[in-house]
C-alpha positions as CSV (number, residue, x, y, z in Angstrom):
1,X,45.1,-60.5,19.7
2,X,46.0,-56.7,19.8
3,X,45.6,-55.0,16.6
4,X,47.2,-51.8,15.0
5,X,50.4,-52.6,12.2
6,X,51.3,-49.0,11.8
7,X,52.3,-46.9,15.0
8,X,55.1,-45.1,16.2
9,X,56.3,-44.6,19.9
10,X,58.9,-44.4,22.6
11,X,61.4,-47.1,23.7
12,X,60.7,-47.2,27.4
13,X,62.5,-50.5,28.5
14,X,64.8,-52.8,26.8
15,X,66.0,-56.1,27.1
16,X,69.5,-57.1,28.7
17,X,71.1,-58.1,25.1
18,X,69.7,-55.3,23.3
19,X,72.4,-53.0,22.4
20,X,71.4,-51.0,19.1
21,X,68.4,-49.1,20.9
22,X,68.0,-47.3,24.3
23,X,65.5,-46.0,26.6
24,X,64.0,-42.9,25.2
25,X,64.5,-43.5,21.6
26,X,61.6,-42.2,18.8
27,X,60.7,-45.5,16.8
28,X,58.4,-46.4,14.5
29,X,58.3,-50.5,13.2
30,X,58.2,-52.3,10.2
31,X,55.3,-55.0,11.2
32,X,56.8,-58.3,9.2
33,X,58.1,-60.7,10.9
34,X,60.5,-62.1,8.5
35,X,62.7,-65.6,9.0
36,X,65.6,-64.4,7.2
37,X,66.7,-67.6,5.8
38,X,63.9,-68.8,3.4
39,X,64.0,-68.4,-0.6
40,X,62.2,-64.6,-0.7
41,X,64.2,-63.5,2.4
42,X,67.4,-64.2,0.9
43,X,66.5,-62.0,-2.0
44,X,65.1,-59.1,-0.1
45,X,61.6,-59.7,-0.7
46,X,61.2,-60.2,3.1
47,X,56.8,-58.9,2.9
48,X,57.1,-62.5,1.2
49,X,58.6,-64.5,3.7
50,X,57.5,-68.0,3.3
51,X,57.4,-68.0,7.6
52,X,55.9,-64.6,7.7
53,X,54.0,-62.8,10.8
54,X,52.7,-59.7,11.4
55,X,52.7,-56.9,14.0
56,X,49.0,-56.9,14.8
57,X,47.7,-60.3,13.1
58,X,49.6,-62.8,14.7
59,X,51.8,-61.0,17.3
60,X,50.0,-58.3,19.6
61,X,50.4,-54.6,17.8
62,X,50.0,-51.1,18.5
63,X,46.6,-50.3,19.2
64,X,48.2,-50.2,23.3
65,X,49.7,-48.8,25.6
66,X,52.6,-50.9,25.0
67,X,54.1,-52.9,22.5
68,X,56.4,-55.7,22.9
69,X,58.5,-56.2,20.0
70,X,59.9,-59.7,19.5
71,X,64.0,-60.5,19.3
72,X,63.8,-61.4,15.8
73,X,62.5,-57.6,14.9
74,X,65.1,-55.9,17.1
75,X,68.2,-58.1,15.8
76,X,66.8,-57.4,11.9
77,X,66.6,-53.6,12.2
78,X,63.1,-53.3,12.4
79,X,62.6,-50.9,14.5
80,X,63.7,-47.5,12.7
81,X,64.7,-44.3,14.2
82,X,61.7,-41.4,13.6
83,X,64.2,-38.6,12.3
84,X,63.4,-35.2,14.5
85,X,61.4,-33.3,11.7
86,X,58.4,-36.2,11.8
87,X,55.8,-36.1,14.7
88,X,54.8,-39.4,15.8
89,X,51.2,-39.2,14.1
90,X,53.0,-38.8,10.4
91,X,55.6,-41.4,11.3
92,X,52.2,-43.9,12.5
93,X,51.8,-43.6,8.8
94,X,55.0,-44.3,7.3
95,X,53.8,-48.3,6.8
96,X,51.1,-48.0,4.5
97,X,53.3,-45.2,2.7
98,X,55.9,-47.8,2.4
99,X,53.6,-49.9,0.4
100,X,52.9,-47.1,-1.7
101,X,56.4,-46.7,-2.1
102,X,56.5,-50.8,-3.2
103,X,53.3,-50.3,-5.4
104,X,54.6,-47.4,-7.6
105,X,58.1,-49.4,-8.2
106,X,55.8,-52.4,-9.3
107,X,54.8,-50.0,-12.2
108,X,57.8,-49.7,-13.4
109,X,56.5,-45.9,-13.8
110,X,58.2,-43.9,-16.6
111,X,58.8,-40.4,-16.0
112,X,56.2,-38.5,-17.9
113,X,53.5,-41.6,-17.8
114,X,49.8,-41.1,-17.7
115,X,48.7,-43.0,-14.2
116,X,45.2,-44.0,-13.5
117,X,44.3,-44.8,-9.8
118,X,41.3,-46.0,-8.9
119,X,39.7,-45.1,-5.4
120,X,40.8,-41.9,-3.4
121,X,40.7,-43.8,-0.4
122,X,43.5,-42.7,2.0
123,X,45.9,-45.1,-0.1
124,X,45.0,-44.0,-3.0
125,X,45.9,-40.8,-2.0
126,X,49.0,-41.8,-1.2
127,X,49.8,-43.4,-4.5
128,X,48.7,-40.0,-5.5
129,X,51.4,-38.8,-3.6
130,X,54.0,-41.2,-4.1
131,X,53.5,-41.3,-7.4
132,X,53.6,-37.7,-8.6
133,X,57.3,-37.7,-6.8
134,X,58.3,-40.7,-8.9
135,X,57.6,-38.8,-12.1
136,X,54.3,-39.4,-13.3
137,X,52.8,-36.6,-15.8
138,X,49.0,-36.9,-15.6
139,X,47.4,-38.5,-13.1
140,X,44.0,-39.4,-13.4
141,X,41.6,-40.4,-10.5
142,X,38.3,-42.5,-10.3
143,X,36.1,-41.9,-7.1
144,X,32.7,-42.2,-6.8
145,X,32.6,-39.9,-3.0
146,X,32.7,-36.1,-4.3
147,X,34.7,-35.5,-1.0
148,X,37.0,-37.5,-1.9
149,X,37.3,-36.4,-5.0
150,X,38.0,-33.1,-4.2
151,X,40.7,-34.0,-1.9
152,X,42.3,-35.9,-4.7
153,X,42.3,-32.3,-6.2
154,X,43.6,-30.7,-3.8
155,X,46.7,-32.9,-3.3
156,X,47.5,-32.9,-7.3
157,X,45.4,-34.8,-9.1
158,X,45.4,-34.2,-12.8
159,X,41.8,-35.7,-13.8
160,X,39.3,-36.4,-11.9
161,X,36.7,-38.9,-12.9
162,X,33.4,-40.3,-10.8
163,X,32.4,-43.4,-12.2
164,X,28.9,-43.1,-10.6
165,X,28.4,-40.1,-13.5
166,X,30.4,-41.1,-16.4
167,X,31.9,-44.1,-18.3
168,X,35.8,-44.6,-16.5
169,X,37.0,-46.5,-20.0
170,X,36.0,-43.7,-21.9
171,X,36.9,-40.5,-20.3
172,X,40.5,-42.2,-19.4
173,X,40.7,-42.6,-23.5
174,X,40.0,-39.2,-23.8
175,X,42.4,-37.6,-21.8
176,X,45.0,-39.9,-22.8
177,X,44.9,-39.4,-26.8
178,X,42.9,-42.8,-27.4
179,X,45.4,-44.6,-26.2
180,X,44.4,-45.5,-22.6
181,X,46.4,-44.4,-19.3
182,X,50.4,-46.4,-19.2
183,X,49.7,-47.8,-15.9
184,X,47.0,-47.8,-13.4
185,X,47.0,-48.7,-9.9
186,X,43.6,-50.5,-8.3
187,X,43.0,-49.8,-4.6
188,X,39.6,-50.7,-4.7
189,X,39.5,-54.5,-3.7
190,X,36.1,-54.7,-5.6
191,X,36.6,-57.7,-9.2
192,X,34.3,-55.9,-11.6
193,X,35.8,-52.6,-10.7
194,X,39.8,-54.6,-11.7
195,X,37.9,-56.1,-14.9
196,X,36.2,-52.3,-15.9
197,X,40.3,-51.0,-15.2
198,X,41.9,-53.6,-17.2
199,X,39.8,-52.1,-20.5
200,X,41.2,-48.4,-19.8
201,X,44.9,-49.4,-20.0
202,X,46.8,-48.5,-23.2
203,X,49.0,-51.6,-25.1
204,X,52.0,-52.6,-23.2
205,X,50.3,-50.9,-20.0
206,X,50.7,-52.4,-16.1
207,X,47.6,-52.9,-14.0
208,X,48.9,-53.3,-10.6
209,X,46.4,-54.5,-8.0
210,X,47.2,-52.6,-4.6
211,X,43.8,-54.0,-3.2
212,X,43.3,-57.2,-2.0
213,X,39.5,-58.9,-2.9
214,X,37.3,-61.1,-0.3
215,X,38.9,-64.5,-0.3
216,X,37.1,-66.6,-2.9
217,X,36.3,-63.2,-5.6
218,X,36.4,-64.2,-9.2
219,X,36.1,-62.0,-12.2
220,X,35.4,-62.6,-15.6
221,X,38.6,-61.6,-17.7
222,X,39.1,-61.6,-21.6
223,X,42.8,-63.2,-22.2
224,X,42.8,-61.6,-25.5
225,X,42.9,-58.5,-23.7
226,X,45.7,-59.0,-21.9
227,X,47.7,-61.3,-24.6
228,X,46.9,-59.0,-27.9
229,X,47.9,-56.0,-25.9
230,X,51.1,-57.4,-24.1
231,X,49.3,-55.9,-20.8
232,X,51.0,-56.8,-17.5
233,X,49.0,-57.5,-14.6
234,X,50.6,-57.5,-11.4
235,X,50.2,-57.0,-7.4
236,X,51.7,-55.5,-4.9
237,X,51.0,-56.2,-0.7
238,X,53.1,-54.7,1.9
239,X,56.6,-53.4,1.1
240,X,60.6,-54.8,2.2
241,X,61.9,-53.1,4.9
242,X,64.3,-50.6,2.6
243,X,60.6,-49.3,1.0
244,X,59.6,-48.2,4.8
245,X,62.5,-46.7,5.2
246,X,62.3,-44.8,1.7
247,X,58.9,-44.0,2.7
248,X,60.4,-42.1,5.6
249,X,62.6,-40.7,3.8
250,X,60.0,-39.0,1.5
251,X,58.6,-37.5,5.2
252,X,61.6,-36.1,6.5
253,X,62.5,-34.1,3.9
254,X,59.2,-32.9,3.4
255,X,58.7,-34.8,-0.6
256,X,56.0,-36.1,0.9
257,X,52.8,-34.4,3.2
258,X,49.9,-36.6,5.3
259,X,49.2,-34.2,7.1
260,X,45.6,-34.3,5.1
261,X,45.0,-37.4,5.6
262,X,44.9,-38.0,9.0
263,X,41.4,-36.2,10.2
264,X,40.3,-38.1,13.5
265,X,42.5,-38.6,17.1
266,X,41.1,-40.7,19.7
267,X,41.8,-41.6,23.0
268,X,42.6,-45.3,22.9
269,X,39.6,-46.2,25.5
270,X,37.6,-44.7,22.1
271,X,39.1,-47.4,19.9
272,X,35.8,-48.6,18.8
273,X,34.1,-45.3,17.7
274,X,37.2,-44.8,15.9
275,X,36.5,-48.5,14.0
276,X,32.9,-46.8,13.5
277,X,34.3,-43.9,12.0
278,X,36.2,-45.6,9.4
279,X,34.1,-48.4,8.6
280,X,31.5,-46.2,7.7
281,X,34.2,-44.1,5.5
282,X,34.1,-40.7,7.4
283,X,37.0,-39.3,7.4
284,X,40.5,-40.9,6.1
285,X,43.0,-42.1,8.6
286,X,42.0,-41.4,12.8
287,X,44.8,-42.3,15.0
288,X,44.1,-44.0,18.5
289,X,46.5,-41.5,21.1
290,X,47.2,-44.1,23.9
């Protein structure tokens, strides 16, 4: 199977009964293969497709030199037009800012709202992002890399906290009158970092968990936390096919930048030093150039 869910490219053949796209045409794809007819399709919740595939985990993606995208994608819509003002490195990125896009609507963030995120790993950043267009007041950011950190700063980060140095639960407390932060967004897929979270949310607070955990995690969880203080806990994975295009959106008109986080191109015949390079955390998001 050939990897790689979030790419962009040109349209260089199409088939006989294609007649939305041509030749030529600047595309970037939203990788769920959806059925369109079971109970979460009908309802536009098509990342929950009941049949679901994916671009790059069950159907070969874009780490290539080309991609072959099936019918069902074509007749659905998607494949979406990269709008003139977006390279084709920032529109590569347009996926995983779609799920940003679907993570800070599953806070239900009120304009104003304290929002914790914890990791400043390149989707954290994003959230960072995303989330300071969708109103939030002070954002607050837990990263034990300094570099990180830093970049968190630089990008608009309110707070910035390093759990490695100081108690998280604590210093969120403090900068949000005692009270604890309104929502908080988890992008660390680690359980005891989710359980430490879950203790620096105010009453009536939403933990969402962006990160998903090794299969088989468990945590230890106080119900009383959650039921005394009317706390919501919620997810978020992917994003429908009208958060991409939002997500787009936010680039073309320049709402959004990730320009910053994109700080390694390869050649694709140095795919696997580019694996090395982010398995080892050095840098945020390389792109493989085919």
């Amino acid at each position: 199977m050939i990897q790689g869910h979030e790419f962009s490219g040109e349209i260089q053949a199409v088939g006989e009964d294609v007649q939305a796209y041509t030749i030529g045409e600047r595309v970037t794809l939203h990788p769920v293969i959806s059925c369109g007819h079971c109970f979460y399709c009908l309802r536009g919740h098509v990342n929950m497709c009941l049949n679901r595939k994916t671009i790059g985990y069950d159907e070969n993606g874009g780490f290539a030199e080309y991609v072959l995208i099936p019918r069902s994608m074509v007749e659905s819509g998607s494949l979406v037009d990269i709008p003139d003002a977006i390279s084709y490195d920032e529109a590569a990125l347009t996926e995983p800012l779609g799920c940003t896009v679907n993570s800070i609507e599953t806070c239900r963030l009120n304009v104003g709202a304290s929002l914790l995120i914890v990791g400043a790993g390149p989707m954290g950043l994003m959230n960072l992002l995303v989330g300071r267009v969708a109103g939030a007041g002070k954002i607050i950011i837990s990263e034990p890399n300094e570099k990180r950190l830093r970049l968190a700063e630089k990008l608009g980060a309110d707070v910035l906290i390093n759990p490695k140095e100081e108690d998280l639960v604590l210093r969120v407390k403090e900068e949000t009158e005692g009270l604890g932060a309104e929502a908080a967004i988890v992008t660390i897929g680690i359980p005891h970092v989710i359980a430490e979270t879950l203790k620096a949310i105010r009453k009536l607070g939403v933990v969402n968990l962006f990160a998903g955990c090794p299969v088989g995690s468990h945590m230890k969880l106080d119900p009383n936390l959650v039921h005394y203080n009317e706390m919501l806990v919620t997810g978020s994975q992917n994003g429908t096919l009208t958060q991409f295009k939002r997500g787009l959106n936010l680039l073309e008109n320049r709402v959004v930048d990730l320009s910053t986080l994109i700080t390694h191109r390869f050649p694709l015949e140095k795919g696997e030093e580019a694996f090395k390079k982010r398995i080892s955390l050095e840098g945020l998001k390389p792109l493989l150039l085919p």
